[in-house]
C-alpha positions as CSV (number, residue, x, y, z in Angstrom):
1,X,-2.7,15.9,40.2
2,X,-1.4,12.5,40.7
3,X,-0.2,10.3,37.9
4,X,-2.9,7.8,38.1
5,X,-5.4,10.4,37.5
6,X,-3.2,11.7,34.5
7,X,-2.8,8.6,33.6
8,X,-7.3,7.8,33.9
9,X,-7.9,11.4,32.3
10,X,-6.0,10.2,29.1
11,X,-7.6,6.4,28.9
12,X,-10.8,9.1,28.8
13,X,-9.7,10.8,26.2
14,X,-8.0,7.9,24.3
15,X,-11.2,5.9,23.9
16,X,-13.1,9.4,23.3
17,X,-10.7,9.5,19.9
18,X,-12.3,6.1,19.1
19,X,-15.5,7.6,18.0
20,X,-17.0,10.4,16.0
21,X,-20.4,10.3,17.1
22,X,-20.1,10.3,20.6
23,X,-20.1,7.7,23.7
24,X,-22.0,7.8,26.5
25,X,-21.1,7.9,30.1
26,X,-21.7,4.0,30.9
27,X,-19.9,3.1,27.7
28,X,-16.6,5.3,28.6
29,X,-16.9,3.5,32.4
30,X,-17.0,0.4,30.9
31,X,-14.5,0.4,28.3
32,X,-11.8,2.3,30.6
33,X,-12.6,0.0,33.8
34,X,-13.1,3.0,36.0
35,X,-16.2,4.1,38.0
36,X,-18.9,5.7,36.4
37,X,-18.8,8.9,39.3
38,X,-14.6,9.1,38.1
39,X,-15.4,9.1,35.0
40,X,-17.7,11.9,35.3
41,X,-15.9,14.3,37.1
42,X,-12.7,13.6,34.1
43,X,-15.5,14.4,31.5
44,X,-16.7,17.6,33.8
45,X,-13.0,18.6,33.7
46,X,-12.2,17.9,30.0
47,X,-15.9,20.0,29.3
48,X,-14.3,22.9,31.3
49,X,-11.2,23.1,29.8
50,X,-12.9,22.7,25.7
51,X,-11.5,19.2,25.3
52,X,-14.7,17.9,25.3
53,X,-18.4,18.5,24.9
54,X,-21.7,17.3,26.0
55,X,-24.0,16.3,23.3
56,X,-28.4,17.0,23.3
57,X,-28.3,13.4,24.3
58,X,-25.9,13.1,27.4
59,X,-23.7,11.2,25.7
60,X,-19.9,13.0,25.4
61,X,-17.0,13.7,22.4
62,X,-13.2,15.5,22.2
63,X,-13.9,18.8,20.4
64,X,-11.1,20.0,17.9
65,X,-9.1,21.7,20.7
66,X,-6.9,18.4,21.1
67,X,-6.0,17.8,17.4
68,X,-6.1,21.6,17.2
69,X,-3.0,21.5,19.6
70,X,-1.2,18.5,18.0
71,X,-1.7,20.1,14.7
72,X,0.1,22.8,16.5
73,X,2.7,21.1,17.8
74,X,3.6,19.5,14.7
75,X,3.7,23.2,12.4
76,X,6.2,24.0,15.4
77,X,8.6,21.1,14.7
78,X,8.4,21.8,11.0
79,X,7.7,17.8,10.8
80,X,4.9,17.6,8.1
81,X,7.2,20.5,6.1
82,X,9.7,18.6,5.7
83,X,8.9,15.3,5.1
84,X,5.7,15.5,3.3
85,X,7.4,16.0,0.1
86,X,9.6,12.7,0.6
87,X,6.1,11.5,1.1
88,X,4.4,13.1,-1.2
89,X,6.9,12.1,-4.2
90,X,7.1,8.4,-3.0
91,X,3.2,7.8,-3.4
92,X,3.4,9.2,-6.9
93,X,5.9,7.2,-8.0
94,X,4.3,4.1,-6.0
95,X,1.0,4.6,-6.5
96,X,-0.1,3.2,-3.4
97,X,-0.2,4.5,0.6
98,X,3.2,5.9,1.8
99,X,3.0,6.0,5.4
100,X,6.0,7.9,8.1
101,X,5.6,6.0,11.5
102,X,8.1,7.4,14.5
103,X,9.3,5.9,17.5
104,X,7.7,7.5,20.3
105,X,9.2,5.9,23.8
106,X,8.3,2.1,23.7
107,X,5.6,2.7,20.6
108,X,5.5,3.4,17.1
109,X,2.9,6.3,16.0
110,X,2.1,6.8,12.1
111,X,2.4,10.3,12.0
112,X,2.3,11.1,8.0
113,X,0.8,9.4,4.7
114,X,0.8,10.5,1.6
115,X,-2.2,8.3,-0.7
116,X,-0.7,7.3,-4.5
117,X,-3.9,5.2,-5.4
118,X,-6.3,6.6,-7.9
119,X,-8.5,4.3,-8.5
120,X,-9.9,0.8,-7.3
121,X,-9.8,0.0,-3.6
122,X,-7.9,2.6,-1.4
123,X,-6.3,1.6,1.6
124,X,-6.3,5.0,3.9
125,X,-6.3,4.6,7.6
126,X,-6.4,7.6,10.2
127,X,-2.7,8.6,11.4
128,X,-2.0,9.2,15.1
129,X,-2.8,5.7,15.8
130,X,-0.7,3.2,17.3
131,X,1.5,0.7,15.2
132,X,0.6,-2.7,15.9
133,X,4.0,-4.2,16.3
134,X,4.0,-7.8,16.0
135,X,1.5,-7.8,13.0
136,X,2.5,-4.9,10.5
137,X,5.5,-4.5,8.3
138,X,6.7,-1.3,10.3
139,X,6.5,-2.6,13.9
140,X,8.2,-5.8,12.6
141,X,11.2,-3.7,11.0
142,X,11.7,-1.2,14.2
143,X,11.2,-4.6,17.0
144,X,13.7,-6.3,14.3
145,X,16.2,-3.3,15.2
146,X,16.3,-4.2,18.5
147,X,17.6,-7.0,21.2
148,X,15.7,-9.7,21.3
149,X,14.6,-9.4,24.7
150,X,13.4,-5.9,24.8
151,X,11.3,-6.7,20.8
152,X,9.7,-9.4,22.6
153,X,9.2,-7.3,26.1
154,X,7.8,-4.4,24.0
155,X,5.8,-6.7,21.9
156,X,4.0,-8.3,24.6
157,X,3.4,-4.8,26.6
158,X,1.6,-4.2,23.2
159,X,-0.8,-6.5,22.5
160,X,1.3,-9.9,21.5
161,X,-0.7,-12.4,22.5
162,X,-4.2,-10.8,22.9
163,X,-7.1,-11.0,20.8
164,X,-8.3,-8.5,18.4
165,X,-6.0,-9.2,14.9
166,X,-7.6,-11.3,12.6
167,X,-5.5,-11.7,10.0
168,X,-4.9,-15.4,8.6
169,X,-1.1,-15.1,8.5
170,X,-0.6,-13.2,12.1
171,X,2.3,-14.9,14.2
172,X,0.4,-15.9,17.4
173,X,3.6,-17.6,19.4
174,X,7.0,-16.4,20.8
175,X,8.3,-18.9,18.4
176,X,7.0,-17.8,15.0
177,X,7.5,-13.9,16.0
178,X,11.0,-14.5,17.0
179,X,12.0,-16.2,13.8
180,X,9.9,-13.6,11.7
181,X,12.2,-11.0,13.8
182,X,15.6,-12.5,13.2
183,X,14.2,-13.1,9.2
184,X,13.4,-9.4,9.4
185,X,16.6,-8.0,10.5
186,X,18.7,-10.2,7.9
187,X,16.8,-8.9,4.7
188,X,17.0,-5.6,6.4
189,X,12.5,-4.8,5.6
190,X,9.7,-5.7,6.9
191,X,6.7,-7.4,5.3
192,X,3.2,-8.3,6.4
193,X,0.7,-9.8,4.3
194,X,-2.6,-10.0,5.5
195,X,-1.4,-10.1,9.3
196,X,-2.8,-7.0,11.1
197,X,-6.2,-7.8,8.8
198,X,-7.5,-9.6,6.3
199,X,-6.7,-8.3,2.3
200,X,-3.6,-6.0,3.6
201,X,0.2,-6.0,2.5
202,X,2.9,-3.9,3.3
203,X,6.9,-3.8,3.2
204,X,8.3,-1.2,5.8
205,X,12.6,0.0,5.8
206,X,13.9,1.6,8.9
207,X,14.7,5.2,9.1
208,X,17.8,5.9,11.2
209,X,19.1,8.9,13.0
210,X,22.2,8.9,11.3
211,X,23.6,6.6,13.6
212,X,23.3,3.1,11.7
213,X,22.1,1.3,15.2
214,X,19.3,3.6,15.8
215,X,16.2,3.6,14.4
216,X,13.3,6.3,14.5
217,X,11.2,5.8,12.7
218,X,9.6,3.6,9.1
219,X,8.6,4.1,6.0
220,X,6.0,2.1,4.5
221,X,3.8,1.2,1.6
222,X,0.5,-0.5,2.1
223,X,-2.3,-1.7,0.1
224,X,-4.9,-4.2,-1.0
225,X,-3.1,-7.7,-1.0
226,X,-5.0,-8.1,-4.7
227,X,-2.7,-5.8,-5.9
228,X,0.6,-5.4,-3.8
229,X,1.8,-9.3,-3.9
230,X,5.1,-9.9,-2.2
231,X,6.6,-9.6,-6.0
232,X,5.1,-5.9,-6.3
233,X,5.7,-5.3,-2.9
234,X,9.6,-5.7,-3.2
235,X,9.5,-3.9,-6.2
236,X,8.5,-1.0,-4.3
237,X,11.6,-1.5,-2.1
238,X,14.1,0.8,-3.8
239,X,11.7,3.8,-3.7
240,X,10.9,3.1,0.3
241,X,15.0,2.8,0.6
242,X,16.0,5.9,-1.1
243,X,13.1,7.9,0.9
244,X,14.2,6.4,3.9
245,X,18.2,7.5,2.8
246,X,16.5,11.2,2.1
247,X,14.6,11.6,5.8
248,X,17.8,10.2,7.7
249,X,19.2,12.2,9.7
250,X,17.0,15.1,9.5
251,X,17.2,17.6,12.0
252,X,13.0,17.7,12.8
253,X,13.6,13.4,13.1
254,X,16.5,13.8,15.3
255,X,15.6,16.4,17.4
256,X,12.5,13.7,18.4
257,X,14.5,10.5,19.7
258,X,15.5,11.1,23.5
């Protein structure tokens, strides 16, 4: 099997994770840009193999094979085990979203959260999704880490530019995202306040392999901008810091980064 069609099986499967109810054939075509009779025989092979099924009304969703096997994957690397409690700890004494993001290649992937809100409005998005870079705390503190041409290489690959955040505050030119960078990596954090979408903050530290110039992965807290103003959000700062001092260096983090 070639790489393109590796490469068109998983745009399949990618915008399949987009929806719980299902998508039909024409709507898979046209959001991956591929044929409708390609597209077809990907979702015959996905069907075949239990990745997928086909619903009364034609239309197709993943089954729970795939997060079945990342779930998998995950209990075999003893991530969750041991750094859910770092998590876990930090949301308590927070009380807001504590979210673990790791560098995966040229991307950042939230990969753990741990929710400290009780009450009022809850910020709780689904992990396994890509960081948006340029317009989140966490992708500003890992493109901060690196030279500027490659941040602003990766952040374009990523979106930079396109349409699709609506936050008031997002940088939308090379100029403001550069300075936001170079701000970024002097203070040593992130922060984003309503960037990636309207009524969000966030403050994001770097986690590093135990080598002080690499970084993989961010921890994070995140929550309604009503109640985590830039003065709360710093306060939150130490906690983030001595979470990220307690996952560096782990083995299960390490063993991750090429």
């Amino acid at each position: 099997m070639s790489s393109s069609i590796i490469d068109r099986c998983f745009a399949i499967v990618e915008t399949l994770a987009e929806s719980r109810e299902g998508q039909s054939l024409g709507s898979i075509a046209d959001r991956t840009g591929m044929p409708k009779s390609a597209v077809h025989r990907m979702l015959a092979a996905l069907a075949a193999s239990g990745y997928a099924v086909q619903l009364p009304n034609r239309d197709y969703k993943l089954t729970l094979k795939l997060p079945g096997l990342g779930l998998r994957y995950l209990s075999n690397i003893d991530l969750l085990k041991e750094c859910q409690p770092v998590l876990d700890a930090l949301a308590q004494e927070i009380g807001e979203l504590v979210r673990l993001a790791l560098v995966e290649q040229d991307k950042l992937v939230w990969i753990g959260k741990a929710q400290g809100a009780r009450s009022g409005l809850l910020v709780d998005p689904v992990m396994g999704r890509q960081v948006v870079l340029h317009a989140t705390a966490t992708g500003k503190v890992w493109l901060s880490s690196l030279s500027a041409e490659n941040a602003m290489r990766i952040a374009f690959e990523q979106g930079f530019g396109n349409a699709g955040i609506d936050g008031p505050n997002v940088k939308t030119t090379v100029e403001g995202l550069q300075a936001e960078l170079s701000a970024t990596r002097s203070r040593g954090y992130g922060l984003a306040q309503e960037e990636a979408e309207p009524g969000i903050s966030a403050i994001a530290v770097p986690i590093h392999s135990g080598n002080e110039a690499s970084v993989v992965g961010t921890l994070s807290v995140a929550g309604p901008s009503a109640r985590l103003t830039e003065a709360r959000l710093l306060e939150c700062l130490p906690h983030l810091r001595r979470g990220a001092s307690q996952l560096t260096g782990l083995d299960v983090l390490r063993d991750l980064t090429p």
